[in-house]
C-alpha positions in Angstrom: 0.0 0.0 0.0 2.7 2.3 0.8 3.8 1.7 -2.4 1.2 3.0 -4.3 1.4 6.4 -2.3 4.7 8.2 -4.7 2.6 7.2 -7.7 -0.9 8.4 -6.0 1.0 11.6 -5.0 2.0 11.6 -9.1 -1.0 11.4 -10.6 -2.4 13.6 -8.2 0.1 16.1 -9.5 -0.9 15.7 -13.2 -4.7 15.8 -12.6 -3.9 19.2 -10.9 -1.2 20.8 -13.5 -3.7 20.1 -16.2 -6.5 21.7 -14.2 -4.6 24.5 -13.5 -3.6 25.6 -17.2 -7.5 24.7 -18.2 -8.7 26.9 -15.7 -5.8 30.0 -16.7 -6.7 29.7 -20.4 -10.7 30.4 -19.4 -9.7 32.8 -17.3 -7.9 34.5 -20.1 -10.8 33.5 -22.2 -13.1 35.2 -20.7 -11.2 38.6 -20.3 -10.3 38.2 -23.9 -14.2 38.5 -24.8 -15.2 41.0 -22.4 -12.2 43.7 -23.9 -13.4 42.8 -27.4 -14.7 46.2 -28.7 -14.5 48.1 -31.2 -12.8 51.8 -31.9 -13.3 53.0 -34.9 -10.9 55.8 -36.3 -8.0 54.9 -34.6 -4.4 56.7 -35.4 -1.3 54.6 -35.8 0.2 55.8 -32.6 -3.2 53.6 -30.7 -2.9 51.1 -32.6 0.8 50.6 -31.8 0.1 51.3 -28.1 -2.5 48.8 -27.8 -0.2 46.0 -29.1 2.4 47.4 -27.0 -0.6 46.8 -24.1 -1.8 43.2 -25.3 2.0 42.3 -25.4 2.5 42.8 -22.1 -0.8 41.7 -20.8 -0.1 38.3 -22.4 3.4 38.4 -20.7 2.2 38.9 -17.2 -0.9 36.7 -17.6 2.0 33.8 -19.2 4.3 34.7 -15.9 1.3 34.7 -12.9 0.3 31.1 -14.3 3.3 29.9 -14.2 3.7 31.1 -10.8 0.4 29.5 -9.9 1.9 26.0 -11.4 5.1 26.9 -9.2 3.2 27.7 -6.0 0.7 24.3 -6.9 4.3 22.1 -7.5 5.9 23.5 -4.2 2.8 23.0 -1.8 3.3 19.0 -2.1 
């Protein structure tokens, strides 16, 4: 019985990575639909700025769940 506690513990681990990174990517989801809107007669310089913005939202977004995966790996 004792035996089957590492691989328990493993599987355990899995089932919780892959919920973790389902959960981030509905998260994201979500957000994603409720900035979709529409400017019209935008300049250059807003259109640059807001991929400027979405680049770095993805890159902190991309970091905090990695973090959570981190913080999830070290609890066990």
């Amino acid at each position: 019985m004792d035996d089957d506690l590492p691989e328990t513990v493993k599987k355990c681990l899995d089932i919780l990575d892959e919920n973790v990174e389902i959960l981030a990517n509905l998260e994201e989801s979500l957000d994603d639909e409720q900035e979709d809107e529409l400017t019209p007669y935008m300049q250059l310089h807003e259109l640059y700025d807001m991929a400027e913005d979405v680049s770095e939202k993805s890159k902190i977004r991309h970091a905090e769940s990695n973090f959570m995966k981190r913080q999830a790996e070290d609890s066990f």
